[in-house]
C-alpha positions as CSV (number, residue, x, y, z in Angstrom):
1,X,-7.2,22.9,-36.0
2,X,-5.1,19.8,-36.2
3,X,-6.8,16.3,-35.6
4,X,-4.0,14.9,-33.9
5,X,-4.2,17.5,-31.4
6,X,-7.0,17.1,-28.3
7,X,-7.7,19.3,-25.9
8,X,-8.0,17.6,-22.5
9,X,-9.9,19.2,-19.5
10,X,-9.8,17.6,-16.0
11,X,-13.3,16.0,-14.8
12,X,-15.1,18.1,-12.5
13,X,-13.8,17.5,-8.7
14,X,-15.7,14.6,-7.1
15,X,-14.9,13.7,-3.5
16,X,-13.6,10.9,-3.3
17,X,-13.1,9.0,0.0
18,X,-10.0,7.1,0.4
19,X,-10.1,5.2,3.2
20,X,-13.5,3.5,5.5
21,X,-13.1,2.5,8.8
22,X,-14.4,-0.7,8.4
23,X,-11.6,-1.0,5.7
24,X,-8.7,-1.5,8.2
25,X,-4.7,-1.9,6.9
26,X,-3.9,-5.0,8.4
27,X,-1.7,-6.6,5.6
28,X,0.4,-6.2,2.9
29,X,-2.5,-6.8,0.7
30,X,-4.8,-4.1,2.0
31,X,-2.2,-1.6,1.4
32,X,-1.6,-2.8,-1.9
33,X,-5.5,-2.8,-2.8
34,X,-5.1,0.9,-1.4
35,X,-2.6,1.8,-3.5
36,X,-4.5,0.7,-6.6
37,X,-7.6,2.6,-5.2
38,X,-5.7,5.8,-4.7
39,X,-3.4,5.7,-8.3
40,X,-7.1,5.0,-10.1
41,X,-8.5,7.5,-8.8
42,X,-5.1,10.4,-9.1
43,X,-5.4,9.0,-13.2
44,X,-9.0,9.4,-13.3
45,X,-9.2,13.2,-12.1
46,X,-11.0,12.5,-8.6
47,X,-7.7,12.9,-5.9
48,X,-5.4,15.3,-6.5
49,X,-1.9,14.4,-6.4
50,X,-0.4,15.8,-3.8
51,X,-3.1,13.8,-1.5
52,X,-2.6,10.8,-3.3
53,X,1.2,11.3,-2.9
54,X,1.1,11.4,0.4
55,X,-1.2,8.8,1.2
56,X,0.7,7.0,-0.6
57,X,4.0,7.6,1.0
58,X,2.3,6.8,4.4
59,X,0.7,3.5,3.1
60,X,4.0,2.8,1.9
61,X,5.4,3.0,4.9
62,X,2.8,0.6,6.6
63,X,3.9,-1.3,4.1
64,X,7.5,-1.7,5.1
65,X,6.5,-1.9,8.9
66,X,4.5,-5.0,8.2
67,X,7.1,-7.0,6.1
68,X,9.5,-5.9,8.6
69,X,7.0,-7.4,11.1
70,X,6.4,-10.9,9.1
71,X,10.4,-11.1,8.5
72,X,10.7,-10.8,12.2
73,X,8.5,-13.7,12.8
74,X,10.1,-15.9,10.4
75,X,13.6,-15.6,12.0
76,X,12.5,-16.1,15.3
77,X,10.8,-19.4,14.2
78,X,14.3,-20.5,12.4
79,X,15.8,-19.5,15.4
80,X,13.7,-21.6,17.8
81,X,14.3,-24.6,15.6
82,X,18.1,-24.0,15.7
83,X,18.0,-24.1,19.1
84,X,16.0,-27.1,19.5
85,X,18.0,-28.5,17.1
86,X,21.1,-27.9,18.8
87,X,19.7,-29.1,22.4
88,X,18.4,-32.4,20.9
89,X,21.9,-33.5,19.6
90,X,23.3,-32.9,23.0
């Protein structure tokens, strides 16, 4: 048998559980924490990849929604200081 070659057999199925209850998604930073979580755990044999392709499509999409969300924020501040702005110098 060649040394260079190794055999490699998938750990015995664990459960793991993704996501807790008390472990909301709130922010962009939970999701990425998720995502690290859920990638570990596809590399390290205990969620198979389909699940952990499409929880990860769907915390993804949270994802998006929020940033969406915080950019809307933003603009509406700018906006409201345009306006001010605009009613102070007349």
């Amino acid at each position: 048998m060649n040394d260079k070659l190794k055999i490699i057999t998938p750990l015995p199925e664990r459960s793991f559980q993704v996501y807790s209850r008390s472990h909301r998604l709130k922010t962009i930073f939970d999701c990425n924490r998720l995502l690290a979580k859920i990638t570990n755990a596809c590399l390290m044999g205990n969620l198979e990849e389909t699940r952990a392709t499409k929880i990860a499509y769907l915390v993804t999409c949270l994802m998006k929604g929020l940033e969406l969300g915080e950019l809307e924020k933003k603009i509406d501040e700018i906006e409201k200081r345009l306006n001010n702005d605009n009613q102070n110098t007349n």
